[in-house]
N, C-alpha and C positions, 0 to 999 in steps of 0.2 A: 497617429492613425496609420496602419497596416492593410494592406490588401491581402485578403487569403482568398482559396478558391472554397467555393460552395460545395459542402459532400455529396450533396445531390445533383445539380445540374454541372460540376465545374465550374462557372464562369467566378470571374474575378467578384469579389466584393469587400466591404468593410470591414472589418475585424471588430466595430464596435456597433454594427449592424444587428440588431434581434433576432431579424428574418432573411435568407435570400431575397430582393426585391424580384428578382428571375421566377424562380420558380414556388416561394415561400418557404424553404427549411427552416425551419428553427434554429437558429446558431446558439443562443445562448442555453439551450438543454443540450446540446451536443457538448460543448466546456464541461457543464456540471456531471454528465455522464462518466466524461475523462475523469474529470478528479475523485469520484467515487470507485471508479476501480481504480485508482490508484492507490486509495486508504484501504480498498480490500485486499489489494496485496500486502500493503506494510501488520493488516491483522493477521493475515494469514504468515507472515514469520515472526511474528509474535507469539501465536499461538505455538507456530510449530518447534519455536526455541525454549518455549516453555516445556513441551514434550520429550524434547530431545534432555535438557538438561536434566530432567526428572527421569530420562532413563539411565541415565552418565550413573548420575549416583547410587538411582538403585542398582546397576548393575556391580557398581564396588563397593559396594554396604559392606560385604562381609570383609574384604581387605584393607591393607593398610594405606590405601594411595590418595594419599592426599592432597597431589596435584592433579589427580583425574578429580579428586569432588570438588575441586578450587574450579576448575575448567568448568563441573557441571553447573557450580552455582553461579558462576560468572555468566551461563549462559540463562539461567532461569532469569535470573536479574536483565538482563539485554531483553527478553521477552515481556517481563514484566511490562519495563519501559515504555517499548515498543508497542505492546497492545494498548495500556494506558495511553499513549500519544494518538494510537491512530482511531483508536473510539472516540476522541473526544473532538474529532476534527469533522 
């Protein structure tokens, strides 16, 4: 058991506390708040590696670089991944 302070009033409290006993905040939707922007971040480079890679290679469609479409698919694949993990969490 941990002591953190309360986002609302400050004071010292429990870490496996529900509520501020002080004031009443809610502690345990303030957690689950954190951890949902934190999956929104990981979709949002997910998505955005899926966009990016998909410009890589259309952008060298017409030439012969086949290290630039290795670079694009490697990064479609990371976004894949990525979005796949962070939706399912």
């Amino acid at each position: 058991m941990a002591l953190i302070n309360c986002p609302e009033c400050k004071k010292e409290i429990s870490d496996k506390a529900q509520s501020c006993p002080h004031c009443g905040c809610p502690i345990n939707a303030i957690k689950v708040e954190q951890t949902r922007k934190k999956w929104k971040g990981w979709q949002l480079i997910g998505c955005s590696s899926l966009f990016i890679g998909f410009l890589i290679i259309i952008a060298v469609a017409g030439s012969n670089e086949k290290g630039l479409q290795s670079i694009g698919v490697l990064i479609i694949l990371f976004g894949i991944i990525t979005s796949i993990l962070a939706y399912h969490k």
